[in-house]
C-alpha positions in Angstrom: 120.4 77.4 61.8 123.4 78.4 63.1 126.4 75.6 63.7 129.9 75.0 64.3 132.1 72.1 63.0 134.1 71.0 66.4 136.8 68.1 66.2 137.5 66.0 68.8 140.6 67.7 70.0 138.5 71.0 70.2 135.9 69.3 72.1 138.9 67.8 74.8 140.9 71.1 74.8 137.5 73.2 75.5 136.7 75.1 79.1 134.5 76.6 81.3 135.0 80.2 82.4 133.9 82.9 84.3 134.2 86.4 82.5 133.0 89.7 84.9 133.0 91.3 82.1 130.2 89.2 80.5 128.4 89.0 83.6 128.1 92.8 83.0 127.0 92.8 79.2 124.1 90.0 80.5 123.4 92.1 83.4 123.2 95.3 80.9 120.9 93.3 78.3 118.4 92.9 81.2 117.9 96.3 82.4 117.7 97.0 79.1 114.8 94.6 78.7 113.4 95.0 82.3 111.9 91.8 82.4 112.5 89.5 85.2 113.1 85.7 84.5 112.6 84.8 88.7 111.8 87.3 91.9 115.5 87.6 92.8 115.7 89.3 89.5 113.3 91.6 89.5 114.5 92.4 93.0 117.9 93.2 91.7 115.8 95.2 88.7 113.5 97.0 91.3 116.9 98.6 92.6 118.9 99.4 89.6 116.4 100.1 86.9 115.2 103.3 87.8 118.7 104.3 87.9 119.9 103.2 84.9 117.3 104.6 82.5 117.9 107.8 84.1 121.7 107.6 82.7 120.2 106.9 79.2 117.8 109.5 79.7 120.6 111.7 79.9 122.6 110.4 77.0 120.5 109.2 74.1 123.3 108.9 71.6 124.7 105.5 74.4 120.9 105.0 74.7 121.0 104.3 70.9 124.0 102.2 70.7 122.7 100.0 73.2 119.5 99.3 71.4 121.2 98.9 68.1 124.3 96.9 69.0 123.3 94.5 71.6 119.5 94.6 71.4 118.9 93.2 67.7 119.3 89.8 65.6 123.3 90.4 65.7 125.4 91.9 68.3 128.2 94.8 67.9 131.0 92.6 68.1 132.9 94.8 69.6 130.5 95.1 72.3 130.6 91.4 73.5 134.5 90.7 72.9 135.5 87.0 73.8 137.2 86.1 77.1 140.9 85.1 77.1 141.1 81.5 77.6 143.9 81.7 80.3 143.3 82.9 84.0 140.8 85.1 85.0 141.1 88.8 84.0 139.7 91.5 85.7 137.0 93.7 84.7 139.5 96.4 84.0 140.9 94.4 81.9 138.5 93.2 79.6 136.5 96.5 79.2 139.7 97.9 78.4 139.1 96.0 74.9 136.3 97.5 73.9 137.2 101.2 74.8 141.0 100.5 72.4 138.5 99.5 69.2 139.0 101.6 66.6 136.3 103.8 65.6 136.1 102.6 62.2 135.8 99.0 63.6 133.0 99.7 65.9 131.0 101.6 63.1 131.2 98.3 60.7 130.0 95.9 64.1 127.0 98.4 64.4 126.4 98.8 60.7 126.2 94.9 60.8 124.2 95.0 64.0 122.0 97.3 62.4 121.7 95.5 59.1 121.8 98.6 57.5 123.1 102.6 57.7 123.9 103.9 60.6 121.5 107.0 62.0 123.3 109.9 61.5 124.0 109.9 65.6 125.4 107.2 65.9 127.8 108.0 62.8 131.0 109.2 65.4 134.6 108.0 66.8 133.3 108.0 70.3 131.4 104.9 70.1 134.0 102.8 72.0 134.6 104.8 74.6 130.8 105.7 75.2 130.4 101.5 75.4 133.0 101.0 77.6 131.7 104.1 79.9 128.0 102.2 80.2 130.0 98.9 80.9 131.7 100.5 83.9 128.8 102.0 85.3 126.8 98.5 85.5 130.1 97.2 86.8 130.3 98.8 89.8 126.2 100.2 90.3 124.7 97.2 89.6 127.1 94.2 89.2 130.3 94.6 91.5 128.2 95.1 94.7 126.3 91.3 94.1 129.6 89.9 92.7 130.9 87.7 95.3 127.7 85.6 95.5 127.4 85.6 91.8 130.6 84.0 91.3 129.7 81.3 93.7 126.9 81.1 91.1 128.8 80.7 88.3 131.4 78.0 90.1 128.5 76.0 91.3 127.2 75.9 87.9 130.4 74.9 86.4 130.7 72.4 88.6 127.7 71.1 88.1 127.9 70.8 84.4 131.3 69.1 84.8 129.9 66.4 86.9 127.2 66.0 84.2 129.7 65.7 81.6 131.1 62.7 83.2 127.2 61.6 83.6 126.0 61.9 80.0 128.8 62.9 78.2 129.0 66.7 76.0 126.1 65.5 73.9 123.0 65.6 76.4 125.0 68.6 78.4 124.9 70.9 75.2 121.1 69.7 74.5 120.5 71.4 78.2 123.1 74.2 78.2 121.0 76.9 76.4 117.5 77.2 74.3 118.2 76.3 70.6 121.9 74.5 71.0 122.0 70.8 70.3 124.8 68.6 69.6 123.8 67.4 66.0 126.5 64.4 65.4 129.4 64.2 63.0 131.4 67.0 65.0 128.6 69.8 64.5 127.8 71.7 67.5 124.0 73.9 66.8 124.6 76.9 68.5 121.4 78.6 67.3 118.3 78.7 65.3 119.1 81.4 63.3 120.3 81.5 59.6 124.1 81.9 60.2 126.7 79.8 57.7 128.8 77.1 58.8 132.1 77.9 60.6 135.2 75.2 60.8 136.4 76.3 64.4 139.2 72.7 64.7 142.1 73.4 66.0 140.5 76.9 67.8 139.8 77.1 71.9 136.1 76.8 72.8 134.8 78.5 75.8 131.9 78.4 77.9 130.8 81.3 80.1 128.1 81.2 82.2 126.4 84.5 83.2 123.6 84.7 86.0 120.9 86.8 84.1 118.5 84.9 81.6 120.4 85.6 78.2 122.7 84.1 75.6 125.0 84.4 73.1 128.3 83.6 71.1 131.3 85.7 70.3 134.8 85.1 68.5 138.1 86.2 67.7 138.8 84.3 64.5 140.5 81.7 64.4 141.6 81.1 68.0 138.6 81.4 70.5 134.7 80.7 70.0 132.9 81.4 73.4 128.9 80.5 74.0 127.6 82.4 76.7 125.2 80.7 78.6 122.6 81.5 81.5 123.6 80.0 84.4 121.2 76.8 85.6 117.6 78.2 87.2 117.7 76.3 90.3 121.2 78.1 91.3 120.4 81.8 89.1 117.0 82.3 91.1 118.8 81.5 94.0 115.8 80.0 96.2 116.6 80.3 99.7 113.8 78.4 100.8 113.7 76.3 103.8 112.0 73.4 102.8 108.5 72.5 103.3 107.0 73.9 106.5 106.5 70.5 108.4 110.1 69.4 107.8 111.0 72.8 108.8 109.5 72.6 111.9 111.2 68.9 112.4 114.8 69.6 111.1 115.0 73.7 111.5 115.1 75.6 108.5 118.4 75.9 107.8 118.6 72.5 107.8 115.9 71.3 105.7 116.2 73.6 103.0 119.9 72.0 102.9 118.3 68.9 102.9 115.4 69.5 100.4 118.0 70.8 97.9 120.0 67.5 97.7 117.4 65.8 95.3 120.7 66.0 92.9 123.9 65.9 94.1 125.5 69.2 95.0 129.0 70.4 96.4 129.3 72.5 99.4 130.0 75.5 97.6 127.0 74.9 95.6 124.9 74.8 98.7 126.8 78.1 100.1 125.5 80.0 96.7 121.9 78.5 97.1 120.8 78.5 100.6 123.1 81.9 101.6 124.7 80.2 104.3 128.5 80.5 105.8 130.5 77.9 104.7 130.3 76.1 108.4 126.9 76.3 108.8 126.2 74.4 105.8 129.1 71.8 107.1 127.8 71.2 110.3 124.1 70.8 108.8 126.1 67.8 106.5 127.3 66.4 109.3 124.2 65.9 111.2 121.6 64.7 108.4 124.8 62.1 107.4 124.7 60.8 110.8 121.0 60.8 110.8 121.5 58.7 107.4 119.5 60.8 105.4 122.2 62.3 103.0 125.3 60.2 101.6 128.2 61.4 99.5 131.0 60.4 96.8 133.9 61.9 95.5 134.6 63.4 91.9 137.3 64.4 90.9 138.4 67.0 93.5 134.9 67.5 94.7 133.0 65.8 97.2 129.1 65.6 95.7 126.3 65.1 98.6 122.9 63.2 97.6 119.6 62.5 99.7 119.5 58.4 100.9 116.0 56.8 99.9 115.8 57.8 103.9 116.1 61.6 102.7 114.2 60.7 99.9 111.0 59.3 102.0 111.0 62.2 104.6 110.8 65.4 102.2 108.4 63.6 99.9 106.3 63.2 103.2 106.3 66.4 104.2 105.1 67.8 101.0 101.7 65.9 101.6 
């Protein structure tokens, strides 16, 4: 298994982040795969797929890299470079990184990704820029046009993990942050199941970057920044609009009771904005009206105000259900 020796001053310094970037390399690794983890993805596949193995039909040497550097065992480093810890750079920015890697550099990440030889096509200087090419095309076919309500996504997921944090502390959060990682005890952090050695990453920045699509992975930049790239929580990445059960539906309006259903767990408004796709008003005055009716509650935490069904709430979807 693969693990990571974190200190405590690692663990306090680490961060959530939101990488476009990454979103894009996720979003890539799913057409690639074209199989849909909920029916909002294979929506979003149904619309972009056709398209984008048309591009690789038309260039089999990108085709290629794509299978061997982010389809195997091991990732092409230089194809999933890790985010900057500071502020939020732009997509421009990051894919930038990968199109300056030296040629000789992003051979030896596919050789390794490869666990062998290169084929003979894929033995060229243009691998970089062919990389970075793909990544923009995603960006703005198939990613930049869905961004705004992705990132609402990803910030409702952060802050949901944050609260849990200051539930059940980074031990139970990492058991549920991605299939195969587990906090083990005596500052090692299991980030995988495969056969990887040991690193010592104390004293280094650790990110975590969620991305919508179903898929996961870890990058670095020895020795300053470890990211693990997570899918972002099903209930928010599916994104179920529904309204609730019919009969409370009928009783509360749809809008309304799929606000209301969704409150089993406390959420934020802008967590409820990403889910049910409503404006940021709508959702306030539907707040306002099943508080008054005593059927939601709320507490602050942090800078956040969480809202929560009463037993009240509790009783009334659980009713409707029958």
């Amino acid at each position: 298994m693969g693990w990571w020796q974190v200190n405590a001053d690692t663990l306090a310094g680490s961060r959530f982040v939101i990488s476009e970037l990454n979103e894009t390399i996720a979003s890539l690794v799913a057409l690639q795969r074209a199989t849909a983890a909920h029916s909002g993805e294979r929506a979003w596949l149904d619309a972009h797929l056709p398209a984008y193995r048309a591009r690789l039909r038309d260039d089999p040497v990108t085709a290629l890299l794509v299978r061997v550097g982010l389809m195997g065992s091991w990732n092409a480093d230089f194809l999933t470079p890790t985010p900057p810890g500071e502020g939020g750079p732009s997509f421009a920015d990051e894919v930038a990184r990968i199109r300056e890697t030296p040629p000789d550099e992003a051979r030896a990440h596919m050789t390794t990704s490869m666990g062998g030889p290169l084929p003979s096509a894929l033995d060229r200087s243009d691998l970089p820029s062919r990389a970075a090419d793909l990544m923009e095309w995603v960006w703005e076919e198939a990613v930049r046009p869905y961004w705004p309500r992705r990132r609402r996504l990803l910030e409702a997921d952060i802050l949901a993990r944050t609260r849990q944090l200051g539930e059940v502390g980074w031990a139970a959060a990492f058991d549920d942050m991605r299939p195969g990682m587990r906090w083990l005890g005596d500052g090692r952090l299991r980030i995988n199941m495969h056969d990887y050695p040991p690193q010592v990453i104390s004293g280094a920045l650790l990110l975590f970057v969620p991305v919508t699509p179903d898929t996961a992975w870890v990058s670095w930049e020895e020795p300053h920044r470890y990211a693990v790239v997570y899918p972002c929580a099903g209930v928010l990445a599916n994104g179920d609009r529904s309204g609730g059960p019919e009969a409370l539906g009928r009783l509360l309006g749809p809008a309304r009771a799929g606000v209301l259903t969704l409150l089993a767990s406390p959420k934020s408004t802008t967590q409820l904005v990403a889910l049910t796709g409503q404006g940021l008003g709508s959702v306030g005055r539907h707040l306002k009206i099943l508080l008054e009716a005593g059927l939601v509650t709320r507490r602050r935490t942090g800078r956040s105000v969480l809202y929560y069904r009463t037993p009240a709430g509790d009783t009334l979807v659980s009713a409707s259900r029958r």
